[in-house]
OpenMM code with the backbone's topology and positions (N, CA, C; nanometers):
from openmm import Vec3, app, unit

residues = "UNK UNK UNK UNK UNK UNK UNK UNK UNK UNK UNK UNK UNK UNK UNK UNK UNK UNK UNK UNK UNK UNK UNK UNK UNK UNK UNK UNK UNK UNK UNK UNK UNK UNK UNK UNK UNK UNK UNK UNK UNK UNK UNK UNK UNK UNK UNK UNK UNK UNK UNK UNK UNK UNK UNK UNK UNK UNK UNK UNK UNK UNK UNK UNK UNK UNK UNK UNK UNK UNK UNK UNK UNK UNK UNK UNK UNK UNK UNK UNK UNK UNK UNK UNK UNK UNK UNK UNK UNK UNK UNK UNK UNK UNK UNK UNK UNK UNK UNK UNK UNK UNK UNK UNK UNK UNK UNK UNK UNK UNK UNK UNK UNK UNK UNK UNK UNK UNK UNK UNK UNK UNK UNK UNK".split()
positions = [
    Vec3(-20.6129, 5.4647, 10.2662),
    Vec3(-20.5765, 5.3539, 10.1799),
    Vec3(-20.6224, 5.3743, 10.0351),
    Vec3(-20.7623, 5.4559, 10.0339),
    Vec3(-20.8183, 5.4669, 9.8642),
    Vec3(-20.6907, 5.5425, 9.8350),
    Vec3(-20.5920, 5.6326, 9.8506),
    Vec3(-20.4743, 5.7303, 9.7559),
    Vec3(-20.4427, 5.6171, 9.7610),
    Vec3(-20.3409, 5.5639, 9.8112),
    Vec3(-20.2244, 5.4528, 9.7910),
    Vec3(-20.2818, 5.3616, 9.6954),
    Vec3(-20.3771, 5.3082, 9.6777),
    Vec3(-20.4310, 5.2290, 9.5993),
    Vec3(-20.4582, 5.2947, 9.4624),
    Vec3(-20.5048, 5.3942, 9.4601),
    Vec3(-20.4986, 5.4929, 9.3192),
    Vec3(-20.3724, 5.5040, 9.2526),
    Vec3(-20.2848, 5.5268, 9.3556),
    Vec3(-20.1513, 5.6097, 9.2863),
    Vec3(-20.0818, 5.4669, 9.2238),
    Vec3(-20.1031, 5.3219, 9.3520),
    Vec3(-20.0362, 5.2116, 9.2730),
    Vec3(-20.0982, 5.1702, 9.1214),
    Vec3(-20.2537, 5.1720, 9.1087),
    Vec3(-20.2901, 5.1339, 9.0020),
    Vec3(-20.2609, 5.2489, 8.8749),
    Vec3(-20.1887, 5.4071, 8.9230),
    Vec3(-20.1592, 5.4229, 8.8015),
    Vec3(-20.0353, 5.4206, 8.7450),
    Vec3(-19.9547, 5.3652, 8.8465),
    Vec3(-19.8279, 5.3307, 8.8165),
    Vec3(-19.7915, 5.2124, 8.7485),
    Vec3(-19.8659, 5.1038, 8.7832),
    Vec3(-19.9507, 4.9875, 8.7177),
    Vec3(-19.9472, 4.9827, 8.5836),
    Vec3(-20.0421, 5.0872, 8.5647),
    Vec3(-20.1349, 5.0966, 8.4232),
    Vec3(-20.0042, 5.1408, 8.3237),
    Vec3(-19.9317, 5.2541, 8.3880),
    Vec3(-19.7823, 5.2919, 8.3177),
    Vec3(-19.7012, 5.2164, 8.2752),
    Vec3(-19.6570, 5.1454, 8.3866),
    Vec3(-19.5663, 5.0305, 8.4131),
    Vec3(-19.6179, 4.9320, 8.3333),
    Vec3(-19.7374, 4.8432, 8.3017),
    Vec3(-19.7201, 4.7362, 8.2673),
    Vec3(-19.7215, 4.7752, 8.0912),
    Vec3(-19.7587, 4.9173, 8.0456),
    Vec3(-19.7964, 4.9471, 7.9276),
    Vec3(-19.6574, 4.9800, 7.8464),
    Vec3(-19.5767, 5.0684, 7.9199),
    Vec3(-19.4411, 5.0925, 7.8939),
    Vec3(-19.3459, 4.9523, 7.8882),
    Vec3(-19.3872, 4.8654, 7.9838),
    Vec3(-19.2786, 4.7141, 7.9633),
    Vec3(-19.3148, 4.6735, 7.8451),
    Vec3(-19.4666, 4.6319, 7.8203),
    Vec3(-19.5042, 4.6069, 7.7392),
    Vec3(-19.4534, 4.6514, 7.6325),
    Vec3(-19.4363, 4.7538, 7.5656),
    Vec3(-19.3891, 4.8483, 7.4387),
    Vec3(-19.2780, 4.8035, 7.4248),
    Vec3(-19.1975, 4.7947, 7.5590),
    Vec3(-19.0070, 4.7147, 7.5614),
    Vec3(-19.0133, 4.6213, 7.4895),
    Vec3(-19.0755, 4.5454, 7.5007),
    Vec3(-19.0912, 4.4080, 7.4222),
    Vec3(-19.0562, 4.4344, 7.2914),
    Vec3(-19.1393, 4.5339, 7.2105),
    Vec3(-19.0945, 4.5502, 7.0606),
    Vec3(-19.0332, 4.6191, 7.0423),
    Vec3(-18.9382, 4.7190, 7.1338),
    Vec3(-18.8294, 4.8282, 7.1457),
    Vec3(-18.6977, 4.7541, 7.1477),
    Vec3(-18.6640, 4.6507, 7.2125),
    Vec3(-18.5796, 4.6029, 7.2730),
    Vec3(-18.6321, 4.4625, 7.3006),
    Vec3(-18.6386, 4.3913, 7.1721),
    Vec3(-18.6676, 4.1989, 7.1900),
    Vec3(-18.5690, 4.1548, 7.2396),
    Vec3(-18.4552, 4.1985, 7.2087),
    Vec3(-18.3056, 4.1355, 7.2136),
    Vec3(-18.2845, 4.0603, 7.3705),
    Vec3(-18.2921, 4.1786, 7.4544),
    Vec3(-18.2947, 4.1396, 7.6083),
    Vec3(-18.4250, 4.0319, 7.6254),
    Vec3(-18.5084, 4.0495, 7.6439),
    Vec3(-18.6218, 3.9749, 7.6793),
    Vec3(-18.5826, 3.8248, 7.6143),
    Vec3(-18.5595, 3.8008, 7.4923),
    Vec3(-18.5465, 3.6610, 7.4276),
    Vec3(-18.4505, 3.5797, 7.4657),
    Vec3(-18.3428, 3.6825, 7.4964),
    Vec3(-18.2278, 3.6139, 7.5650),
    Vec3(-18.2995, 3.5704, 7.6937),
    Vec3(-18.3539, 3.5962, 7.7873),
    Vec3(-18.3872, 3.5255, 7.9132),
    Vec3(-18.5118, 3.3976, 7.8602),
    Vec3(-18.5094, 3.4379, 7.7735),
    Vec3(-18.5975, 3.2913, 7.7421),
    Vec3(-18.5525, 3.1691, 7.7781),
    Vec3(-18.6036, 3.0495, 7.8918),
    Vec3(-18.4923, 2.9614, 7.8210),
    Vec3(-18.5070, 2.8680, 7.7474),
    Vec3(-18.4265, 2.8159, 7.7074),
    Vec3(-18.4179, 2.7383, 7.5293),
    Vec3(-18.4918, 2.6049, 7.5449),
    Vec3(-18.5532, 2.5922, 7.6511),
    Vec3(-18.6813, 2.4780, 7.6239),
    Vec3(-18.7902, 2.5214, 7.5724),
    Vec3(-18.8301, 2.6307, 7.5635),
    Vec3(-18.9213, 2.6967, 7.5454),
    Vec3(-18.9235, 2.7048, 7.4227),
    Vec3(-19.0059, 2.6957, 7.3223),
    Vec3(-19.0105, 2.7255, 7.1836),
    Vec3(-19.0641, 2.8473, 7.1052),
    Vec3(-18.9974, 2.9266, 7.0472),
    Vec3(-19.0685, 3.0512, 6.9620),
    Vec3(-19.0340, 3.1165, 7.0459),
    Vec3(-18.8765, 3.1513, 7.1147),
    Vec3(-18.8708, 3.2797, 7.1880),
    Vec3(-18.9591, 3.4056, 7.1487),
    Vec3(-18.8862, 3.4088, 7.0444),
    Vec3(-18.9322, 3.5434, 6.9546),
    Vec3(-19.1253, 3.5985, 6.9367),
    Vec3(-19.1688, 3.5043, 6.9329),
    Vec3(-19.3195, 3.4468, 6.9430),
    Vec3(-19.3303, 3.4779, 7.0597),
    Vec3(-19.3339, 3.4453, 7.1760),
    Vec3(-19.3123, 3.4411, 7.3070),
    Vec3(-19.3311, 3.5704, 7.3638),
    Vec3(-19.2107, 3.6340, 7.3285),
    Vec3(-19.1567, 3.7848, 7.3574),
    Vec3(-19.2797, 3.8629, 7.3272),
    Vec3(-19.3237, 3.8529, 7.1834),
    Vec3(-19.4174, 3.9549, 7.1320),
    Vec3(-19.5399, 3.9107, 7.2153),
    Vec3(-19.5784, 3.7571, 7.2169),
    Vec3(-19.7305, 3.7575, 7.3219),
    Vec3(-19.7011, 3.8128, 7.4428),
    Vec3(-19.6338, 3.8050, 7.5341),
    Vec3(-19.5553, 3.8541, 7.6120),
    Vec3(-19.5348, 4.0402, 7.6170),
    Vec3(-19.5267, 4.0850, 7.5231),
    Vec3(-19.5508, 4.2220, 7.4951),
    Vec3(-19.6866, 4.2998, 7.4656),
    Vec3(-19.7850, 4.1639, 7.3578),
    Vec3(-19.9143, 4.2086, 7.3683),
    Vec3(-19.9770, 4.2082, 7.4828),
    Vec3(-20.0037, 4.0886, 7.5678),
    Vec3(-20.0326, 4.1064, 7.6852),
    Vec3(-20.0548, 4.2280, 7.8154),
    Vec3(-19.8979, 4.2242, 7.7996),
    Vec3(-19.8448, 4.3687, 7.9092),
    Vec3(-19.9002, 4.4588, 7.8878),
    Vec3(-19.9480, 4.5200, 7.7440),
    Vec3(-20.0103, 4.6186, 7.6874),
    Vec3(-20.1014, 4.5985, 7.7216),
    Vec3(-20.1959, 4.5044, 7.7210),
    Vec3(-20.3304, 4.5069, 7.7234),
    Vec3(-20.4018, 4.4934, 7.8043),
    Vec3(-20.3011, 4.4421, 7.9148),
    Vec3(-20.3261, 4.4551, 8.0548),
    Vec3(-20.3685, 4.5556, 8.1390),
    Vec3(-20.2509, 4.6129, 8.1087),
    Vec3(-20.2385, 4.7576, 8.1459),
    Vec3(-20.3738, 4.8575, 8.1093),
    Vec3(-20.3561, 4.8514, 7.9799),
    Vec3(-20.4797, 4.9329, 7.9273),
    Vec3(-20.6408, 4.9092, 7.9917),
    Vec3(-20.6307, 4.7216, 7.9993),
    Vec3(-20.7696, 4.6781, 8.1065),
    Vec3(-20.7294, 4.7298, 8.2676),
    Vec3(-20.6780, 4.7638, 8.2844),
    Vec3(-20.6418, 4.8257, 8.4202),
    Vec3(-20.7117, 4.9552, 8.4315),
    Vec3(-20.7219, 5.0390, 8.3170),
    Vec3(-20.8228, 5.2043, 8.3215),
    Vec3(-20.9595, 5.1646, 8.4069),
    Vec3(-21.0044, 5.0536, 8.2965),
    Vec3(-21.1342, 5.0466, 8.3400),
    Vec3(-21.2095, 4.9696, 8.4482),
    Vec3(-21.2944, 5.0203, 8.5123),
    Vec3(-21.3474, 4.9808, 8.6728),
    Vec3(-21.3654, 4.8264, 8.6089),
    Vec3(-21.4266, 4.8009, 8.5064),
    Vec3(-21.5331, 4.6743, 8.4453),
    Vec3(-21.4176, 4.5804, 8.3714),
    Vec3(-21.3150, 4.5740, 8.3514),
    Vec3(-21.2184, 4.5009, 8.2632),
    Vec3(-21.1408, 4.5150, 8.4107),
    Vec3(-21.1006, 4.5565, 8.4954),
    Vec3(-21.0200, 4.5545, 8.6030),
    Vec3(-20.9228, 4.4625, 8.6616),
    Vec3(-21.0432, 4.3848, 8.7158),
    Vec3(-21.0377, 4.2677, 8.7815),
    Vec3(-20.9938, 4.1396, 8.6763),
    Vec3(-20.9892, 4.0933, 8.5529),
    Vec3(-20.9692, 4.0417, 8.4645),
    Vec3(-20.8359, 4.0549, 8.4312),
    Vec3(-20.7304, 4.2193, 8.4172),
    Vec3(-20.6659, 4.2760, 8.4001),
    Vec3(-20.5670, 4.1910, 8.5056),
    Vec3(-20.6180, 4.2649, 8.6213),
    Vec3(-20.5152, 4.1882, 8.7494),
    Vec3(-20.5140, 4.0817, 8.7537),
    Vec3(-20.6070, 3.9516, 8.7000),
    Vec3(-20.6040, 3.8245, 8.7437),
    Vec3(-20.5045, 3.8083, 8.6144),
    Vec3(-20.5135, 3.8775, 8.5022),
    Vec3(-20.4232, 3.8102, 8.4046),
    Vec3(-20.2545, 3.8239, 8.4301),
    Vec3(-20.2819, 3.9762, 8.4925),
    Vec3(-20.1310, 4.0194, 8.5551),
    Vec3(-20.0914, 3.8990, 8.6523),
    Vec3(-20.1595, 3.8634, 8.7627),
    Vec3(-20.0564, 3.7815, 8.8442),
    Vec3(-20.0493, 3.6100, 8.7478),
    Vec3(-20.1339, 3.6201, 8.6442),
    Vec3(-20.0982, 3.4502, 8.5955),
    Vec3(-19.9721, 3.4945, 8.5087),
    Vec3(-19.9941, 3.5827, 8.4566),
    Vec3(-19.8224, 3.6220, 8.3579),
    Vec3(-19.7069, 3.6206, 8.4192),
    Vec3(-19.7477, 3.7165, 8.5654),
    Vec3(-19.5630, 3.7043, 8.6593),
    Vec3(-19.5600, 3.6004, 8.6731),
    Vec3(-19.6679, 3.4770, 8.7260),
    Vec3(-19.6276, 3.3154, 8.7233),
    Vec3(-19.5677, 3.2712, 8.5822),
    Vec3(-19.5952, 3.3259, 8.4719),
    Vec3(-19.5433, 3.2524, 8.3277),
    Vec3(-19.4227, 3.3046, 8.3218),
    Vec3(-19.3921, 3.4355, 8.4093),
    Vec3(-19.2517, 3.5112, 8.3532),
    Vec3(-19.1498, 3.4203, 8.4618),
    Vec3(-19.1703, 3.3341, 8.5751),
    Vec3(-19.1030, 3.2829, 8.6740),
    Vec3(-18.9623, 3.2325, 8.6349),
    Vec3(-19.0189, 3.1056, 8.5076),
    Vec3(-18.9298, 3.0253, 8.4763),
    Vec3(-18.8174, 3.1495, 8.3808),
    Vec3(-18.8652, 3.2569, 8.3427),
    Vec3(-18.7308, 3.3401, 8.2666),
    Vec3(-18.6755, 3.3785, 8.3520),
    Vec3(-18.7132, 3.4052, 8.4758),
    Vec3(-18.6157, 3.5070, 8.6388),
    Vec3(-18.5362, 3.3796, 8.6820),
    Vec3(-18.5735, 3.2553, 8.6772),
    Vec3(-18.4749, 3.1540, 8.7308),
    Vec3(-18.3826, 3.1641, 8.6206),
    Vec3(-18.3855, 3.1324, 8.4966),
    Vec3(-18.2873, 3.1416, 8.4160),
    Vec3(-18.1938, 3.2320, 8.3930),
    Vec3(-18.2393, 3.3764, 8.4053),
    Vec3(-18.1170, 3.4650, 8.4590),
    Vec3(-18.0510, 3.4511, 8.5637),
    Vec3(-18.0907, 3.3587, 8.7152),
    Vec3(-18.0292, 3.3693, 8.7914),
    Vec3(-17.9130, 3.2552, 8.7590),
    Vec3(-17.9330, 3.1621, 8.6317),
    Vec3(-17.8802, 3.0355, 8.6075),
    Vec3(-17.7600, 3.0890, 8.5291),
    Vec3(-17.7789, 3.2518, 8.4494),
    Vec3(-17.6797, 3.2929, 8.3691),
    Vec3(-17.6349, 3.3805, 8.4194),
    Vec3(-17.6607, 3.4545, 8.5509),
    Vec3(-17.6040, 3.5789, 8.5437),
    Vec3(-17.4203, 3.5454, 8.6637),
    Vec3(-17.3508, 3.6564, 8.5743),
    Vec3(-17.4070, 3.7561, 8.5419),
    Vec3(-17.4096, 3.7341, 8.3921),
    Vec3(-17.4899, 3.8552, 8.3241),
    Vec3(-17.5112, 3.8585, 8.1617),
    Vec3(-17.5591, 4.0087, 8.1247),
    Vec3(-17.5531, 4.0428, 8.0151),
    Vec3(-17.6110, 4.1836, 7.9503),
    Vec3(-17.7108, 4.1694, 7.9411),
    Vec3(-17.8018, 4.2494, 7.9730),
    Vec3(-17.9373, 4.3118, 7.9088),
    Vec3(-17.9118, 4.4198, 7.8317),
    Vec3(-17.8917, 4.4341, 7.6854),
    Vec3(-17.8776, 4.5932, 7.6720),
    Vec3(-17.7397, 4.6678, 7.7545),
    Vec3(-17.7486, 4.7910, 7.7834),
    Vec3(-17.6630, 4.8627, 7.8324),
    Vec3(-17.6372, 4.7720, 7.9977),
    Vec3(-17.7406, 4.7175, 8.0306),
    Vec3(-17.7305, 4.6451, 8.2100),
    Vec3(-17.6545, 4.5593, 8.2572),
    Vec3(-17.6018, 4.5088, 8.3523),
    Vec3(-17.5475, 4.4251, 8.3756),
    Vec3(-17.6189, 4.3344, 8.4860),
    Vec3(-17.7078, 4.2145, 8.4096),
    Vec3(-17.7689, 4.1385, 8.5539),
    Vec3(-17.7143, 4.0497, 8.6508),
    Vec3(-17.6725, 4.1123, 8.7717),
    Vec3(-17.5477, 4.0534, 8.8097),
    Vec3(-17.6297, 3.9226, 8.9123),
    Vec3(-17.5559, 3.8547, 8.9182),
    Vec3(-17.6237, 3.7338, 9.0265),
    Vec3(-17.7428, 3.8004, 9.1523),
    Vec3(-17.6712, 3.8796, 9.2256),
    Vec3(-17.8141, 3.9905, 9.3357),
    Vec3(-17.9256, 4.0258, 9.2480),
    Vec3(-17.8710, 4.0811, 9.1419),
    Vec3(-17.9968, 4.1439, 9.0697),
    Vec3(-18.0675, 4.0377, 9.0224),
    Vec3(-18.0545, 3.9288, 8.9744),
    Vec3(-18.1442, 3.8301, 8.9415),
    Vec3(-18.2126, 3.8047, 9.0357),
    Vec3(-18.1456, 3.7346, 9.1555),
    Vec3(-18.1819, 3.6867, 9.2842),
    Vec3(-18.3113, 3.7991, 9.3554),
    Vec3(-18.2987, 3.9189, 9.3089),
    Vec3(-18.3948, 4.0228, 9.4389),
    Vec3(-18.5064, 4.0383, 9.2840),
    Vec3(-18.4941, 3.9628, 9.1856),
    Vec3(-18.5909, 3.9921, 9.1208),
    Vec3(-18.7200, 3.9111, 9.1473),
    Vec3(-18.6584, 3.7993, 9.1958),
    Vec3(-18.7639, 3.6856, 9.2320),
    Vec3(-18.8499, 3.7301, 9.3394),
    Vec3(-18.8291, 3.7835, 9.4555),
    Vec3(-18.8979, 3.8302, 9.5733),
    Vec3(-19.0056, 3.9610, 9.4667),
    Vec3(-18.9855, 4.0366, 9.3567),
    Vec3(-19.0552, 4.1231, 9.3308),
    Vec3(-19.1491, 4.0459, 9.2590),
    Vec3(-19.0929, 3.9764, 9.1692),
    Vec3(-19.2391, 3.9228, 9.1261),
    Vec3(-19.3594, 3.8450, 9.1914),
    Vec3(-19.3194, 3.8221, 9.3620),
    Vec3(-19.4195, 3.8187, 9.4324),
    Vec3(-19.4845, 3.9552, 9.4968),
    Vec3(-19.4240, 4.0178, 9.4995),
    Vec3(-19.4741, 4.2022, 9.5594),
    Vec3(-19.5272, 4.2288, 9.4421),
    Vec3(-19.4974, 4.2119, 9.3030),
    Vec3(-19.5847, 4.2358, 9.1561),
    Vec3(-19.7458, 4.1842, 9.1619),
    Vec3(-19.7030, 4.0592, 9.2205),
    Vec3(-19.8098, 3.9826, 9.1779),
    Vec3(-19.9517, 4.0369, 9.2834),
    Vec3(-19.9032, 4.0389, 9.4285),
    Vec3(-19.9893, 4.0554, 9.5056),
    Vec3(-20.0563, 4.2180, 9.4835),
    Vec3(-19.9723, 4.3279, 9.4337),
    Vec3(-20.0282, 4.4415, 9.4051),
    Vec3(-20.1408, 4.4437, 9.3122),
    Vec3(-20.1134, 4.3288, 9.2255),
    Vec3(-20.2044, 4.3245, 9.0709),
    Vec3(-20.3279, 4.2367, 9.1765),
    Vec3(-20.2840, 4.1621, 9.2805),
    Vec3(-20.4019, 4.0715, 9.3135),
    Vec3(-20.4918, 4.2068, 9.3721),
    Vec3(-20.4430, 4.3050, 9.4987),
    Vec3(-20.5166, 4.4073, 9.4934),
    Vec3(-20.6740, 4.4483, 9.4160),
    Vec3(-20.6307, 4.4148, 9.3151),
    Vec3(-20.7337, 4.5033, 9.1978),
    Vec3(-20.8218, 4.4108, 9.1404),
    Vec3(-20.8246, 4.2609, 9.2145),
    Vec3(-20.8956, 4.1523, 9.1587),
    Vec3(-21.0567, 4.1704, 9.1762),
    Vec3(-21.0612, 4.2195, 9.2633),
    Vec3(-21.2014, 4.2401, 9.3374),
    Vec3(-21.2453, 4.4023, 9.2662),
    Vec3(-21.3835, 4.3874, 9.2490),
    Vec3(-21.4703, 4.5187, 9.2011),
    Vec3(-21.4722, 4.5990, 9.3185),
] * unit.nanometer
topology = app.Topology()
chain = topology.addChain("A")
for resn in residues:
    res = topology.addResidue(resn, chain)
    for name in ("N", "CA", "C"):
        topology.addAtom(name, app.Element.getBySymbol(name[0]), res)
């Protein structure tokens, strides 16, 4: 179980650092799933991007770890209400993508498999 647990947290550390970076690569997609109750998409997006980054990066260390993951699974809870709203628009573009009604729909089940991987790493 210690490999599997290594290899997820460095996929993790990749993953949440690289989304993160998306954010200021590609706002366009992300703001669009905002939905319009929400104020300061744009605002939003970028905390939303700092975060991911910094998450990730607290993910290296044994001592920031656990902090890291607890912040990861409260964010997939903040990102919830944008995965319902694609499922409210799709289908729609992301960029080159097409988020078609399934793809919204099987996104929701991941951000509970997201969340519980990040819970993983809560504990020292």
């Amino acid at each position: 179980m210690p490999t599997i647990k290594n290899i997820l947290l460095v996929v993790m550390i990749i993953a949440y650092i690289l989304a993160g970076a998306n954010h200021f690569k590609s706002p366009g997609g992300y703001i669009k799933i905002i939905p319009p109750y929400m104020p300061y998409p744009a605002l939003l997006n970028i905390l939303a991007g700092i975060f991911e980054i910094a998450f990730g990066i607290m993910l290296i260390f044994p001592t920031t770890r656990p902090f890291a993951a607890w912040g990861i699974v409260l964010m997939l809870i903040a990102f919830m209400p944008a995965h319902i709203y694609m499922i409210q628009n799709a289908p729609m573009k992301m960029g080159g993508l097409t988020i078609t009604p399934l793809i919204a729909w099987v996104r929701i089940p991941f951000q509970f498999l997201f969340a519980a991987g990040a819970w993983w790493y809560t504990k020292k």
